[in-house]
N, C-alpha and C positions, 0 to 999 in steps of 0.2 A: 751303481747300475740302476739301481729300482727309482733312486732322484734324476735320471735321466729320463726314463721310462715316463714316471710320471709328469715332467717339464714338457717331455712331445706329444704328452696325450691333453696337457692344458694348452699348449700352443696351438694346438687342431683346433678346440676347441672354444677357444678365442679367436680364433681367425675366423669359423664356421660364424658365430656368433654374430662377427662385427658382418660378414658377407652379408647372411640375412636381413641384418638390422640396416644396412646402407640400402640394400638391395629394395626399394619399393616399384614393385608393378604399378606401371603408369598403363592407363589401358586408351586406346587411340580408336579412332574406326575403321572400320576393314575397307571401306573407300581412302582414308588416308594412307595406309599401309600398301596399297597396291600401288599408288603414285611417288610413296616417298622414299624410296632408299637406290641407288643406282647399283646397275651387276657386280658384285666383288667388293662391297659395303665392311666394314670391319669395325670393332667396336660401337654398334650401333645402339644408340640409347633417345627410347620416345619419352615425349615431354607435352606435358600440358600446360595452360595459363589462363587467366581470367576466366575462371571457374571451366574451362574445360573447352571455352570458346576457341581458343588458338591450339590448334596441335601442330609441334613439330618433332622433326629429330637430327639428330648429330651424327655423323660419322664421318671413318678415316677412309679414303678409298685412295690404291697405291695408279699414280697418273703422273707423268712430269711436269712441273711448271712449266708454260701456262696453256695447256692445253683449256681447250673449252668443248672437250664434249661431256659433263656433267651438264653444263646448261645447255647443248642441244639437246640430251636426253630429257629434262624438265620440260623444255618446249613444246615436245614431239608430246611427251606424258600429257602435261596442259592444254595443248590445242585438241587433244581426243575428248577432253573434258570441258571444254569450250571456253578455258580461257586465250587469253589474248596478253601480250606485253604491256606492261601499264609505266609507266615514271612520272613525277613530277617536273613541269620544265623546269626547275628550279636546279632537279638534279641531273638531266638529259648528259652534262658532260660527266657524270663516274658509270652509265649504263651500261653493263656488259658488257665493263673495258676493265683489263689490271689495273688497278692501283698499286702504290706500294708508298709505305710511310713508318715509322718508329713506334712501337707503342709503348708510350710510356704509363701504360697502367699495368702492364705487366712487368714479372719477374723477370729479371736481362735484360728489357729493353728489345724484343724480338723486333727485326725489321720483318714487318709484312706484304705480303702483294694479296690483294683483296680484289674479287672481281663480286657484282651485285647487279640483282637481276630481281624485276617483280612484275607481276602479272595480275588480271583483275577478271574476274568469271563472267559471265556473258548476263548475267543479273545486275552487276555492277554490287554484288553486297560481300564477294569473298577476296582475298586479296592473296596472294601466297607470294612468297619473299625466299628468295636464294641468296645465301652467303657462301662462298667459296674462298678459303685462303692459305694460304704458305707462311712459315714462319723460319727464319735465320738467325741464328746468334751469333753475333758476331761480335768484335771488339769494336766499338766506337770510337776510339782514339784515334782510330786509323784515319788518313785522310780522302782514302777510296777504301771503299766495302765491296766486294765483287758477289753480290748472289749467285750461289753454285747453284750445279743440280741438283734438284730437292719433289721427292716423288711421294711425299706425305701427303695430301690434300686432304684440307677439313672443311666437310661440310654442313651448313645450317640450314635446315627447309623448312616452311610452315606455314598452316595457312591460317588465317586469321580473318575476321569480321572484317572487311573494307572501311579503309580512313585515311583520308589522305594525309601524306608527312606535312609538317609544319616544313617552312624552309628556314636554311641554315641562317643561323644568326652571327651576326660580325660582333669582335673582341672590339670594346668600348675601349677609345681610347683612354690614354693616361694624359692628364693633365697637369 
């Protein structure tokens, strides 16, 4: 009984420990914060980069594939704030359209559908970037995959210094 006792009072506080220790406050702007997370936001985690210049954040909000009103809320958000939609022609055909493709940098192979969307401030110096996507596991073997209903959406927002993307580069052939 008392080797019990004491197993769930070190389990507490091992778990407390690692909470804390994972747990770092990332601190954002309070202008960031009011444009970035949409109604009904869940696991919401802000992020910084390149010493503090980029902030963004992550979350899960429950929507069915493939709605798009997260990126009319961005929109609405962005145009009170004077940006404007921006793309590169390079990439005009994946704008604020589903995709969907295999990732194979992850674990399982998740089939994704991915919609992306960016915008550029009325200064031309801030850029803010929307990643929106769904994720499927599915068996691959199969020789049709039917993406179900799937009400998870994860989303990436952030605004970052203005630069424009490089365009896509083509696989060198084999010789």
């Amino acid at each position: 009984m008392k080797t019990k006792i004491i197993r769930t009072f070190l389990a507490i506080h091992i778990t407390i420990f690692f909470v804390l220790v994972g747990c770092k406050e990332v601190t954002v702007s309070e202008d960031f914060k009011k444009i970035s997370s949409y109604i009904g936001a869940q696991k919401i985690k802000y992020y910084t980069r390149n010493d503090g210049l980029t902030e963004g954040v992550s979350y899960h909000v429950e929507l069915p594939y493939a709605t798009k009103e997260v990126l009319e809320f961005y929109d609405k958000k962005l145009a009170k704030e004077g940006y404007k939609p921006y793309i590169e022609e390079y990439y005009k055909y994946a704008d604020r359209v589903w995709r969907t493709f295999i990732d194979g940098t992850e674990k399982g192979e998740p089939y994704v559908a991915q919609l992306l969307a960016s915008w550029i401030d009325s200064a031309g110096i801030k850029r803010a970037n929307l990643v929106l996507r769904y994720y499927w596991y599915a068996d691959h073997r199969k020789s049709t995959v039917t993406l179900g209903p799937n009400d998870d959406m994860h989303v990436d927002f952030q605004i970052m210094p203005f630069m424009k993307l490089p365009p896509p580069q083509r696989p060198q052939q084999q010789r």
